[in-house]
C-alpha positions in Angstrom: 46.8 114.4 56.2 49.6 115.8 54.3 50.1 114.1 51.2 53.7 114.8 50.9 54.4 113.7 53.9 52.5 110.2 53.5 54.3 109.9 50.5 57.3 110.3 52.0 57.0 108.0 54.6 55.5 105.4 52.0 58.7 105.8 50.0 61.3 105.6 52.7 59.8 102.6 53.5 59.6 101.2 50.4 62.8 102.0 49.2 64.4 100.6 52.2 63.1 97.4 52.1 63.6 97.3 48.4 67.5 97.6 49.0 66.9 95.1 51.9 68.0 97.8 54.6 67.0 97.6 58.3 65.9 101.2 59.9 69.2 100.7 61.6 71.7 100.5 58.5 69.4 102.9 56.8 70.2 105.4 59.9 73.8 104.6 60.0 74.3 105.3 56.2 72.4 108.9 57.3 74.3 109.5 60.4 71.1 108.9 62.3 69.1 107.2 64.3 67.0 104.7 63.9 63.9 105.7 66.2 63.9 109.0 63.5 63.7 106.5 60.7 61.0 105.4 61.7 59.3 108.3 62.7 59.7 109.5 59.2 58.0 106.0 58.4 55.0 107.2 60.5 54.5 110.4 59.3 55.4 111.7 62.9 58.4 113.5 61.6 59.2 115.8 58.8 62.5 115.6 57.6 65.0 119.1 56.8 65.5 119.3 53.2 69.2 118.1 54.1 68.2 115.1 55.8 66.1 114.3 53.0 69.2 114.4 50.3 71.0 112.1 52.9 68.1 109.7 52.8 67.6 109.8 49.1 71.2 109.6 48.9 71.3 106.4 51.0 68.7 104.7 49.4 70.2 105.8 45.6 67.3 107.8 44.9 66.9 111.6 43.7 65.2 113.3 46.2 62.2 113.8 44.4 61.2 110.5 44.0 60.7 110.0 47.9 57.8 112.6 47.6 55.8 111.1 44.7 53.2 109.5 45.9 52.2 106.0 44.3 49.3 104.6 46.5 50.4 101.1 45.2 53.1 101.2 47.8 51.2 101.8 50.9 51.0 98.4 52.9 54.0 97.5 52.0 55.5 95.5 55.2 58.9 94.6 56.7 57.9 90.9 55.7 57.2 92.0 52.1 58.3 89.9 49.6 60.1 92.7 48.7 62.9 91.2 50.7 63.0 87.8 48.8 
């Protein structure tokens, strides 16, 4: 598995629930949809570059930080106590 790619799933996700975002407002701040949110979230999709920005963007991160890989973050859940 590509480790860029996990990452970037891992991060989307965490940095989505961390602002308390749905996939749905996340997509709508990106001009999106939320079924390729979540494919991102699954590592079944891989991003353009552009898309990326827009995500980073959206979530008030530099794009770089979505592909640093921090294995600390990967079972983070929708019920996390992120959200509290």
């Amino acid at each position: 598995m590509n480790k860029a790619l996990k990452a970037l799933a891992i991060n989307v996700r965490y940095y989505r629930i961390k602002k308390k975002y749905t996939q749905e407002k996340l997509a709508e701040k990106c001009n999106t949809s939320s079924k390729y949110i979540a494919d991102i979230e699954n590592e079944r999709y891989i991003p353009s570059i552009k898309k990326m920005c827009n995500i980073a963007d959206a979530l008030e991160k530099e794009p770089y930080e979505l592909l640093i890989y921090d294995n600390n973050r990967e079972n983070i859940s929708p019920r996390s106590d992120l959200y509290k």
